[in-house]
N, C-alpha and C positions, 0 to 999 in steps of 0.2 A: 504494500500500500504506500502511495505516496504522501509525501510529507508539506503537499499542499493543502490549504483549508475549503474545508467544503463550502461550495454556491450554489444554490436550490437555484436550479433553470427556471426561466419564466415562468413556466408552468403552473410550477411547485408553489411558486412566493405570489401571492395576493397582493401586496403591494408595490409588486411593478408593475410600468403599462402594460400592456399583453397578457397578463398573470389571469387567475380565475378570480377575478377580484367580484362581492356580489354588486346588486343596486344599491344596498343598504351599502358598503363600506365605499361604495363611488360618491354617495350623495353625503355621507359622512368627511371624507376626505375631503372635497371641496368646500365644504362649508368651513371645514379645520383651519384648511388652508388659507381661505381669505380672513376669516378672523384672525389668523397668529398673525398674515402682513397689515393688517388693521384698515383692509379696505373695507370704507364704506362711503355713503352718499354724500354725507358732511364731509372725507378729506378729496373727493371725487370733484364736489359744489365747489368747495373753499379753492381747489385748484384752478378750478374755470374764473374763479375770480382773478387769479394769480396770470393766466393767459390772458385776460382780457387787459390789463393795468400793462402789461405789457407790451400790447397789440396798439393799444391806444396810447403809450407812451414812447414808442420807435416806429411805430408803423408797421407794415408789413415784416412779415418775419420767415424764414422758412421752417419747417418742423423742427429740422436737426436746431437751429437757432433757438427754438421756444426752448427743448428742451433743456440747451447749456444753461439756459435763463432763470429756470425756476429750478427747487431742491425738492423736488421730488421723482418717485421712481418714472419710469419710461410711460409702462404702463397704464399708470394714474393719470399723465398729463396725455397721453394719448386717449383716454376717457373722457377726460377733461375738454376735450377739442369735440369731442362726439357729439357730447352734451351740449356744448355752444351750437355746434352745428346744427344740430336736431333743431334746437331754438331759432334757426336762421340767423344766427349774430355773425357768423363766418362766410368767407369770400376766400376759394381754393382756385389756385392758379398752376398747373402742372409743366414743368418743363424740362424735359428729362428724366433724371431719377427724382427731380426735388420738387417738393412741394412749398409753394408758397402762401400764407395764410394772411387774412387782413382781416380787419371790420368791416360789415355790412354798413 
């Protein structure tokens, strides 16, 4: 026998992707997991405020630009822009790989 440590194959271990994980420990796990990063709608809202002060205080900006901008994760502020958008407060301007973002 070798004297490497055993790894249950996907299969075996429930908690990897591909694993035989059930409904109950998928909808379990997700719920876990946005709690322990502490997303929710208030740091989701308070970010869109944090893009807007920004949009309206440089002007247009491109994505990757928003993001060096504000201290929050990728993520978050990329919800953040969702949110504004859905509201129509955003103006996307594509060119290339970059996205550029303004105020309505």
């Amino acid at each position: 026998m070798s004297a490497k440590a055993y790894k249950p194959s996907k299969v075996a271990n429930a908690q990897v992707a591909g694993g035989n994980m059930t409904e109950e420990n998928k909808k379990t796990g997700s719920a876990a997991a946005s709690a322990q990063r502490g997303l929710s709608s208030e740091q989701i809202g308070a970010t869109a405020g944090d893009v807007w002060r920004v949009l309206a205080d440089r002007g247009s900006q491109t994505v990757a630009g928003i993001k060096k901008s504000i201290d929050a994760p990728d993520d978050v502020i990329l919800l953040a822009l969702g949110w504004l958008a859905r509201e129509d407060k955003l103006a996307f301007e594509t060119s290339g790989r970059s996205v550029t973002v303004s105020l309505r």
